[in-house]
Each structure stands twice: as C-alpha cells, then as structure tokens.
VOLUM-491730 format. One record per residue: residue number from 1; residue in three letters; x, y, z of N, C-alpha, C in turn. Coordinates in steps of 0.001 Angstrom, whole numbers. Atoms other than C-alpha are relative to their C-alpha. Example, Ala and Ser with C-alpha at 12.3 -4.5 7.8 and 13.67 -1.06 7.14 Angstrom:
BEGIN
REC pos code     n.u     n.v     n.w    ca.u    ca.v    ca.w     c.u     c.v     c.w
REC   1  Ala     890   -1190       0   12300   -4500    7800     900    1200       0
REC   2  Ser    -820   -1190     -60   13670   -1060    7140    -770    1090     730
***
This chain:
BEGIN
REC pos code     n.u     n.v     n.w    ca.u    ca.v    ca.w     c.u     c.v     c.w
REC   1  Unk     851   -1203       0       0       0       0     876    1239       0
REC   2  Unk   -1327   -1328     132    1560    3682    -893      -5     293    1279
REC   3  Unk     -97    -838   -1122    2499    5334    1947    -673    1134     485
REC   4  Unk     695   -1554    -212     553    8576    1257   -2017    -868      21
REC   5  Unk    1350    1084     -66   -2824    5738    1540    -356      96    1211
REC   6  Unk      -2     487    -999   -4633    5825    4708    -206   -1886     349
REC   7  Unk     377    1595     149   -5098    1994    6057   -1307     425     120
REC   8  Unk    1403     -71     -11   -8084    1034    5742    -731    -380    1843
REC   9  Unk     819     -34   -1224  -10540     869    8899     -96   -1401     384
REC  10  Unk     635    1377    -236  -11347   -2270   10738   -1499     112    -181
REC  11  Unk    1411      15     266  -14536   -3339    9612   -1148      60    1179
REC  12  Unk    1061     515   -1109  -17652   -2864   11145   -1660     -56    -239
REC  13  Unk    1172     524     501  -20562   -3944    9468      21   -1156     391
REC  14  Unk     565    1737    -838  -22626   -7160   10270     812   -1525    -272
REC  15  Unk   -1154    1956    -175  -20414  -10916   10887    -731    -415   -1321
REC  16  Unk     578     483     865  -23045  -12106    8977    -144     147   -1813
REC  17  Unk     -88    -657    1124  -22939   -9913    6092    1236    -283   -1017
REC  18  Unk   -1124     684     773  -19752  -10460    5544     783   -1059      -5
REC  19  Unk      -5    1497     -73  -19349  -14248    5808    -709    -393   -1171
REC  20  Unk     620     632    1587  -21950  -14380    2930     272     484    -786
REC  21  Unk   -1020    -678     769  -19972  -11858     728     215    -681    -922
REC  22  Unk    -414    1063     846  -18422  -15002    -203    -704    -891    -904
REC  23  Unk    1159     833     485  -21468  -16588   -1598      17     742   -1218
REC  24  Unk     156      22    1548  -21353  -14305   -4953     795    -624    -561
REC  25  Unk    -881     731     921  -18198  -15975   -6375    -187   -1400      26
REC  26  Unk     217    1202     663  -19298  -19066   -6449     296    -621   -1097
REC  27  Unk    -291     398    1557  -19246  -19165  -10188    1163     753    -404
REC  28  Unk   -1457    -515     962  -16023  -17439  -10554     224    1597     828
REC  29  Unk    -574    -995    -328  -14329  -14294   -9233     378    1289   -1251
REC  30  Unk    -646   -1243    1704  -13789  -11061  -11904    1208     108     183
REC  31  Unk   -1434    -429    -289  -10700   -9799  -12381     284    1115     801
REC  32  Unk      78    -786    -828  -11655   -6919  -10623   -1270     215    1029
REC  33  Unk    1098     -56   -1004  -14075   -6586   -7426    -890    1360    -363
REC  34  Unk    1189   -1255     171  -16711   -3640   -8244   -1291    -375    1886
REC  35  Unk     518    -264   -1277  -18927   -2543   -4994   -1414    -953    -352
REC  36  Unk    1725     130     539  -22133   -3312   -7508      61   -1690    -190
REC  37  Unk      89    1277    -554  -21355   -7522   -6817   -1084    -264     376
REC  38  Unk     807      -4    -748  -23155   -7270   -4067   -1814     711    -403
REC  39  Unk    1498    -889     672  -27259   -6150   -4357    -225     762    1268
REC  40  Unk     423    -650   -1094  -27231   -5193    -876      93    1775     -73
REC  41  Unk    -169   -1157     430  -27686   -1072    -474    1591     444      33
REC  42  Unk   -1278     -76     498  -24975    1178   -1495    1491     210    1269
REC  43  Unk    -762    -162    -775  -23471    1751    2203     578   -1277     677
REC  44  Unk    -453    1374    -343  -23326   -2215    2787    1237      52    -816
REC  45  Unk   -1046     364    1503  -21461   -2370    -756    1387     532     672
REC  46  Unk   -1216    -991    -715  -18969     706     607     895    -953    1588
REC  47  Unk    -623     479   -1247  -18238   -1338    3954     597   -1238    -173
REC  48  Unk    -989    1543     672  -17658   -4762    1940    1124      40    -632
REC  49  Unk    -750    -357     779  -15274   -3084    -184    1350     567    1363
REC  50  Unk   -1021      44    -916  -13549   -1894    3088     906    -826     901
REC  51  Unk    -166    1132     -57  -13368   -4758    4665     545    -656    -702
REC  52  Unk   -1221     723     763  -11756   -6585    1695    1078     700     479
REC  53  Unk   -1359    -954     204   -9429   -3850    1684     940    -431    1403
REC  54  Unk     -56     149    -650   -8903   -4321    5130    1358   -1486     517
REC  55  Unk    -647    1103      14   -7869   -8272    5061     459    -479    -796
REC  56  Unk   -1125     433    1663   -5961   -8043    1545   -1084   -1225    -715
REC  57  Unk     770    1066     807   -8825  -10112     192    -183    1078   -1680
REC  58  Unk     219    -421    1606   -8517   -7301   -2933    1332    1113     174
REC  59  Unk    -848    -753     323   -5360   -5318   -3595    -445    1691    -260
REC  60  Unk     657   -1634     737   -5343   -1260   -4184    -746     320    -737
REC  61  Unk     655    -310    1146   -6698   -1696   -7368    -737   -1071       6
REC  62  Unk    1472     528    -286   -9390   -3547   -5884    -155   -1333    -930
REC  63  Unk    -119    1237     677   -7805   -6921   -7600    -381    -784     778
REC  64  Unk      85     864   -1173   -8848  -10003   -6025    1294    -622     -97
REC  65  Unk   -1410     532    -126   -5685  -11597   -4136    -532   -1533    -306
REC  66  Unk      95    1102     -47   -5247  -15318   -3746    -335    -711     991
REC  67  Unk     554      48   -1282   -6452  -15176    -233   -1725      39    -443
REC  68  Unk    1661     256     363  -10087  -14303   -1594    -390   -1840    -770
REC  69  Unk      94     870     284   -9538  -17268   -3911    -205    -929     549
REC  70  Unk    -261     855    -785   -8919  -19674   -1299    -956     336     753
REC  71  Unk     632    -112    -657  -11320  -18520     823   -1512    -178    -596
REC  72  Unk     924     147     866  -14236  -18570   -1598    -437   -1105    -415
REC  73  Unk    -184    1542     312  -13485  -22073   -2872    -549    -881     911
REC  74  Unk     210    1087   -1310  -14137  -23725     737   -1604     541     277
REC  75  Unk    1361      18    -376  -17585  -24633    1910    -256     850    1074
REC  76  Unk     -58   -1742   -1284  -18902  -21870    5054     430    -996    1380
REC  77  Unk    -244    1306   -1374  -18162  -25476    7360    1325    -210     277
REC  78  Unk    -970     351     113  -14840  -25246    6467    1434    1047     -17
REC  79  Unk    -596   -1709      59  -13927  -21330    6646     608     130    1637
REC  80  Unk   -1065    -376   -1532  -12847  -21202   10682    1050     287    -391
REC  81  Unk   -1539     265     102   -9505  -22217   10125     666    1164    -780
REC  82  Unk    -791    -662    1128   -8998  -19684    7223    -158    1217     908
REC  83  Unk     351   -1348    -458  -10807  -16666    8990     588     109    1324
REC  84  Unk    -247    -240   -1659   -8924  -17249   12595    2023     541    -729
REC  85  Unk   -1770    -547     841   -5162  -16709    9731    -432    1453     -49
REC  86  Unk      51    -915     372   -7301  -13865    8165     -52    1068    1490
REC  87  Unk    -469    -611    -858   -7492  -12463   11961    1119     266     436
REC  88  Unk   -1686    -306    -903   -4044  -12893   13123     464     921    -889
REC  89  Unk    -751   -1012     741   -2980  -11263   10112    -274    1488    -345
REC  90  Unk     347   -1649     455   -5331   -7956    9834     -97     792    1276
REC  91  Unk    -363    -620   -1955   -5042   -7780   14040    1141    -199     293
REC  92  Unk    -818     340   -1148   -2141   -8175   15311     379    1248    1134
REC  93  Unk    -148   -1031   -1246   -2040   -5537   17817    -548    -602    1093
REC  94  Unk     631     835    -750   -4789   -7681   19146    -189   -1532     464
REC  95  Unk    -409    1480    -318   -3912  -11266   18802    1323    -134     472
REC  96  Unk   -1381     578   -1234    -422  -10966   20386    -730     336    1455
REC  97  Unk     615    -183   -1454   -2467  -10605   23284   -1168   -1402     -23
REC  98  Unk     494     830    -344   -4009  -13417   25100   -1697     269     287
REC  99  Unk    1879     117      46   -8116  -13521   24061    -538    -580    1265
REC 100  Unk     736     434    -735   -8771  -15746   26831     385     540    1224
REC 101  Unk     203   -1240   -1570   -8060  -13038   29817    -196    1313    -433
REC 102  Unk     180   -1787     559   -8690   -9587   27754   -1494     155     481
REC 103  Unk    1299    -540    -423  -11502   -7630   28865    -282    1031    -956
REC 104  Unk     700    -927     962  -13663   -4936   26789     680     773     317
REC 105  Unk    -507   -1300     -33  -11659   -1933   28354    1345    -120    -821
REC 106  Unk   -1283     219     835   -7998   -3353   26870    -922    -180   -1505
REC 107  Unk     699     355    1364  -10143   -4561   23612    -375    1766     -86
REC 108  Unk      59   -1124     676  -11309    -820   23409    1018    1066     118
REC 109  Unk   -1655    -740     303   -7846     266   23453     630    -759    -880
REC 110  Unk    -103     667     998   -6642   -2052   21135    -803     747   -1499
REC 111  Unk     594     203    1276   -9015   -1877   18374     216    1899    -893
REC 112  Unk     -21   -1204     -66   -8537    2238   18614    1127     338    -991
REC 113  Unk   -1555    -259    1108   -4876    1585   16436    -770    -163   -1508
REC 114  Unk     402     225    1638   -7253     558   12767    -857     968     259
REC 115  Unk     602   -1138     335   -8769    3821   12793   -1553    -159    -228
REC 116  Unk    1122      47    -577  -11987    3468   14336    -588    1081    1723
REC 117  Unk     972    -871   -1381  -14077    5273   17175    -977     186    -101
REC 118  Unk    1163     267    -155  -17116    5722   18699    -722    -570    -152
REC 119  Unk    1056    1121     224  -20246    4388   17739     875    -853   -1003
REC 120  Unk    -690     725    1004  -17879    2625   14434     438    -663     902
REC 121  Unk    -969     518    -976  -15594    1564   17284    -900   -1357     679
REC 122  Unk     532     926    -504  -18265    -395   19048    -152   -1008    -589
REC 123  Unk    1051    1669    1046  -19653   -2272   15658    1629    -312      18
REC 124  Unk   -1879     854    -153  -15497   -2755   15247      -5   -1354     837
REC 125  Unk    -176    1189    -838  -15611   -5063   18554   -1089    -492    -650
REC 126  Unk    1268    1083     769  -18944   -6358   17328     783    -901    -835
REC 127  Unk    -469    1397    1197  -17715   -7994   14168     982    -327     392
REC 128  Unk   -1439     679    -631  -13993   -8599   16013    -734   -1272     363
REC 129  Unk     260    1435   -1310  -15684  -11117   18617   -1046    -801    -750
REC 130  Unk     875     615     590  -18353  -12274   16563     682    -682   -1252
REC 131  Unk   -1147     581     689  -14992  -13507   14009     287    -902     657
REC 132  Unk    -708    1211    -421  -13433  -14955   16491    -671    -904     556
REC 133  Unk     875    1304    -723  -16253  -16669   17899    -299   -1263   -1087
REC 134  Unk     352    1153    1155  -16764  -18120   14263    1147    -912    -138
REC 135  Unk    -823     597    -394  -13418  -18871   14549     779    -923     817
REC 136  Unk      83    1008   -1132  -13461  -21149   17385    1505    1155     738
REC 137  Unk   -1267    -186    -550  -10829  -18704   18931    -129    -340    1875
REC 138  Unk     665     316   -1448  -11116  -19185   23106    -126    1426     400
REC 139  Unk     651   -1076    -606  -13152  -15755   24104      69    -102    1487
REC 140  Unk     619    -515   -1989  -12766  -14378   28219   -1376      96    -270
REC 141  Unk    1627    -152    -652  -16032  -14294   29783    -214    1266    -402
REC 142  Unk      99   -1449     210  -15374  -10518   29887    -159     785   -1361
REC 143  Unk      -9    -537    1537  -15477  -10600   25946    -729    -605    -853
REC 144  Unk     529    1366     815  -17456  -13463   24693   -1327     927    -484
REC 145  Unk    1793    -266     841  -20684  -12213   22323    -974    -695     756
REC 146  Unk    1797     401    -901  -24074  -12956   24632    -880       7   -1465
REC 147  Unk     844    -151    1462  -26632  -13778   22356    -569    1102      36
REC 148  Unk    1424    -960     257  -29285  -11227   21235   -1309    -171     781
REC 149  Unk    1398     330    -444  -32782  -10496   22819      91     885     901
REC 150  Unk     287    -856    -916  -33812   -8483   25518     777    -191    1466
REC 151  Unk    -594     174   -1066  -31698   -8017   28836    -555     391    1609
REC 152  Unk     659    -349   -1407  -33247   -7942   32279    1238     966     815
REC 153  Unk   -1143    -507    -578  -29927   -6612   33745     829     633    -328
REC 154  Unk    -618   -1163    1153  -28291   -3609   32686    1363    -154    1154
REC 155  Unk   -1579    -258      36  -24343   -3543   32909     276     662    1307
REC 156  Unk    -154   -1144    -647  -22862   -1575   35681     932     481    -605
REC 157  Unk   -1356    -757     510  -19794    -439   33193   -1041     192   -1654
REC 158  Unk     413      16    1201  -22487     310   29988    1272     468   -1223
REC 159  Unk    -747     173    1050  -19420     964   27983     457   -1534    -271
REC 160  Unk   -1082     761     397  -18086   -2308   28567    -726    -855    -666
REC 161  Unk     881     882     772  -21584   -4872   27947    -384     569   -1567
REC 162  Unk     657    -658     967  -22652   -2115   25543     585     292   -1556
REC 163  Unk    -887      -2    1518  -19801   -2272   22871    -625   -1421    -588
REC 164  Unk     321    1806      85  -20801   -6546   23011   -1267     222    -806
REC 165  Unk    1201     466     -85  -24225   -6455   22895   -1171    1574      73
REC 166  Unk     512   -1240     258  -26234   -3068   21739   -1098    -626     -93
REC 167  Unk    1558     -94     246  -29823   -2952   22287    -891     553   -1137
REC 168  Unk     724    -840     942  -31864   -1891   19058   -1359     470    1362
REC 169  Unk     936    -699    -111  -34347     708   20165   -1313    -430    -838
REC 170  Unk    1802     440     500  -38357      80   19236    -284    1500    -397
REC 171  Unk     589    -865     101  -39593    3211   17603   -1234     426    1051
REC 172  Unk    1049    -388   -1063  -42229    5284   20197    -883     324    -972
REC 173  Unk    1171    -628     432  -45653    5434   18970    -598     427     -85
REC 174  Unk     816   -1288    -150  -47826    7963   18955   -1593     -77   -1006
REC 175  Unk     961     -39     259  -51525    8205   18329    -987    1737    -351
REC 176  Unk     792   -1203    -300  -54130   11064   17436   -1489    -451    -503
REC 177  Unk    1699     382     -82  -57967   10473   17564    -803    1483    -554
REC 178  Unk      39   -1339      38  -59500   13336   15919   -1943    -396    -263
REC 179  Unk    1994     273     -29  -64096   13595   16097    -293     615   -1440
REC 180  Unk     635    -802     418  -65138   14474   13036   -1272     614     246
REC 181  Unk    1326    -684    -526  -68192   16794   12688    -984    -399    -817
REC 182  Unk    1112     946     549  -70431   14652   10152     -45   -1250    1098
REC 183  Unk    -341    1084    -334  -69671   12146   12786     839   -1375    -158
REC 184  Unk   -1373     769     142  -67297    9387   13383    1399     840     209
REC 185  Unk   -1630    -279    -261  -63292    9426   14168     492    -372    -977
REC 186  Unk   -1052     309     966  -60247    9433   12248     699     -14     775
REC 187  Unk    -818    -192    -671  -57619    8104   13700    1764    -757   -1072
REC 188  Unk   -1318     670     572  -53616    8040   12817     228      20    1040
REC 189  Unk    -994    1005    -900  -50965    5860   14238     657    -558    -786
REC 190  Unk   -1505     399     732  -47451    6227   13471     913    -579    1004
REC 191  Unk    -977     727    -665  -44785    4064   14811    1427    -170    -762
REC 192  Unk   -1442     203    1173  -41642    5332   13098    1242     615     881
REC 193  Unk    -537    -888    -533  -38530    6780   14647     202     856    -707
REC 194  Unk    -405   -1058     728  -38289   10319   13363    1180      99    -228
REC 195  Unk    -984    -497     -74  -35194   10790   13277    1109    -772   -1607
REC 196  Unk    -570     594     777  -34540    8354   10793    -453    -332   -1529
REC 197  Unk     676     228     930  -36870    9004    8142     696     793   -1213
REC 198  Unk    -822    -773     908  -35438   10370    4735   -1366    1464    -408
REC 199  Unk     631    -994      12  -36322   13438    3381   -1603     207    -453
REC 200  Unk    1303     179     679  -39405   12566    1281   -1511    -327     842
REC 201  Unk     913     237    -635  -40922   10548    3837    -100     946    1401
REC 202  Unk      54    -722    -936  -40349   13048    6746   -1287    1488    -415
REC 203  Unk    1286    -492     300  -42380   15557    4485    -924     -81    -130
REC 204  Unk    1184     335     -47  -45144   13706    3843    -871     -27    1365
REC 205  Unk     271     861   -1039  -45497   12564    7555    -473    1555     798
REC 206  Unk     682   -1755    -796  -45453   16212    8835    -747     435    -479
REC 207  Unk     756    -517     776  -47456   17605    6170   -1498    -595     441
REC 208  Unk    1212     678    -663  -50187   14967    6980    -599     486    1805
REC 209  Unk     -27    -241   -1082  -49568   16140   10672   -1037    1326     123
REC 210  Unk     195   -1279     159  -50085   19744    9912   -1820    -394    -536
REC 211  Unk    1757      71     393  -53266   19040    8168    -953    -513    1727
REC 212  Unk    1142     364   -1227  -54786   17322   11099    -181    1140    1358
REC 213  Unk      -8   -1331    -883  -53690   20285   13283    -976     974    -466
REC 214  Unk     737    -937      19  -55429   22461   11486   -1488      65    -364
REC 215  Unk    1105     360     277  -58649   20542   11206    -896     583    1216
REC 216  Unk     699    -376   -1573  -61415   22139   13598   -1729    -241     -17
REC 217  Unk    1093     562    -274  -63519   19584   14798    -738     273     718
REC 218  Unk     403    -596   -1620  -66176   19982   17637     378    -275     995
REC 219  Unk    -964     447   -1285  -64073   18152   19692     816   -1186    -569
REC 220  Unk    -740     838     926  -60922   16647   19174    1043    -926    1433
REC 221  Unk    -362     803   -1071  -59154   13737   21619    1237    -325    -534
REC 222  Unk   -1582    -475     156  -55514   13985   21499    1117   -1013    1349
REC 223  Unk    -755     614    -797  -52959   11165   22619     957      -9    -215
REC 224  Unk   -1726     134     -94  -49521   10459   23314     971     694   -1189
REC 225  Unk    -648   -1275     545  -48648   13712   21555    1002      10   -1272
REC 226  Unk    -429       5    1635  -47983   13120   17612     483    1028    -122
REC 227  Unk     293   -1320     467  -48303   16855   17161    1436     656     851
REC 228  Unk    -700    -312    -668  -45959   17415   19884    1908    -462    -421
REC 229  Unk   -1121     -73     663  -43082   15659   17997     257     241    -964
REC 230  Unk    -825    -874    1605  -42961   17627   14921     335    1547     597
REC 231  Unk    -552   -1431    -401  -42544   20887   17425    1004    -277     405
***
C-alpha cells in the first residue's frame, strides 16, 4: 500500500454480512471486485469493499488476491480455520495478546490503532468477537458475544456490555384520535422513529400532521402527543 494511503478501517458492518460476501463468487471471481457484486444497499457495498481492503482479500486496485480465492473455494463449514489466519494477520495488535483473559476496556484500546471510534468503534468489537467466535478462537467471559434479545440486567460499566451487545431501540408510537363533525373518528398511528426518516418521507409525515392540526372539529381527543413531535 503507498504510503501517502490511509489503512483502511477495521470493519464494522454485520459478521453475517460479511461471511456471505463469499457466496457471490461461487461461479467465478472477476478480475476486478466492483462494490455493484453485491445487491445489498450502497453503504453495505462501501463497507464490503472496506473490509476486503482491510484483510488483503482485494489489492489497491481492488484486484482479487489469492487469499479471496482460497477462501471462496471452501464450503462456510470449512472457513474457521482460514478466517482465525485472516485475523491474526489484519489484528495483530490484538492477537499478540491473550483472548482468553482480555476484557472490553484493553479490547477498546486495542481496536482504537485501525482507525476506528465511537459508535464505528463499538460495531469494530462487534464484528472482532463475533470472528473470532466463528473462529473457534477461546473468548474471556469478559469478551465473549451474549446472544441477542432483551436483557433484564443492565451492565454496571455500559461501555463495557454495551460495545458486546447493543440494544436496538423500538420506535415510540404515537396516536391522534380526531371527532369528526359529520360524525365518526379518524384516527392516525405512526410508529416510526423520526429521526430516521429520509427526506421525502419526513415531508409527507409532517405535512399529513399539519393538516390534522389544522382541522377544527367539535371536539378533538388527542394522545400520546404526535403533534408534539414535529414541534
């Protein structure tokens, strides 16, 4: 890699995601990797492409090496062995260190050298431990992936469970009951997180809002404050 190149990032998109990666070449490898392989959207594509980059599975010029080859070829029953080399060789900051006594606070000092942080930093350990777990490597207690699902018992160090094991959020729902005056209700009920809606659908959603605001019924019954999160 030139020198004036940054390295590339440790990956941190989903284990899963990129374990099946390998599933387009099946019928053959190009001579060159393109992002558009993959069908997944275009910021998956961008993170698969880093990721190669990452574990020399595609050269600068985004050639495939002979490491993709080899790795591609073998059934997904038969990939450990390859993906616990492709760790030692794209970590080593972190595999000269003994996995089976490291804890999340050394692991988030570690992983901090492939140019990662924050929220990135967290999915970083994510897909790290969720590698080496595919990898049969031997995980500390203090580091091992918990499955998924809901947790009765919250952390007392939330940095340290919370890099492992991130809770998705449930969008808050919100209702509005409105009387018309021929009689009968209309009622919406959205269950989206705002925050994450793109631009198109964020206009529509307010716009619809606005209308109902400015509807004036003879009486109007008003819950868990729709109206209140577009102010």
């Amino acid at each position: 890699m030139p020198v004036d190149q940054p390295k590339p990032a440790a990956p941190y998109l989903p284990w899963k995601t990129f374990l099946n990666s390998f599933d387009v070449f099946s019928q053959g490898i190009p001579p060159r990797i393109h992002r558009t392989v993959w069908k997944q959207a275009g910021l998956i594509q961008g993170l698969l492409m880093g990721a190669y980059r990452f574990f020399g599975l595609i050269d600068d010029e985004d050639k495939p090496t002979s490491l993709l080859a080899n790795v591609s070829k073998l059934a997904p029953e038969n990939r450990p062995p390859m993906v616990r080399e492709m760790l030692k060789a794209a970590y080593p900051a972190i595999m000269s260190h003994d996995l089976g006594t490291m804890t999340i606070p050394i692991l988030n000092e570690l992983i901090e050298r492939y140019n990662v942080s924050g929220a990135t930093k967290k999915k970083a350990i994510t897909f790290f431990l969720q590698a080496a777990k595919y990898a049969n490597l031997p995980l500390s207690s203090f580091i091992k992936v918990r499955n998924s699902g809901p947790r009765r018992r919250r952390a007392r160090n939330g940095d340290e469970l919370g890099n492992v094991t991130p809770i998705s959020q449930q969008p808050t729902g919100s209702e509005k009951v409105v009387q018309l005056n021929s009689g009968g209700t209309l009622t919406l009920r959205v269950s989206v997180d705002f925050l994450s809606l793109n631009e198109g659908d964020r206009k529509f959603v307010f716009e619809l809002v606005d209308r109902l605001n400015g509807y004036s019924p003879t009486r109007t019954a008003h819950r868990t404050g729709l109206s209140e999160a577009h102010q």
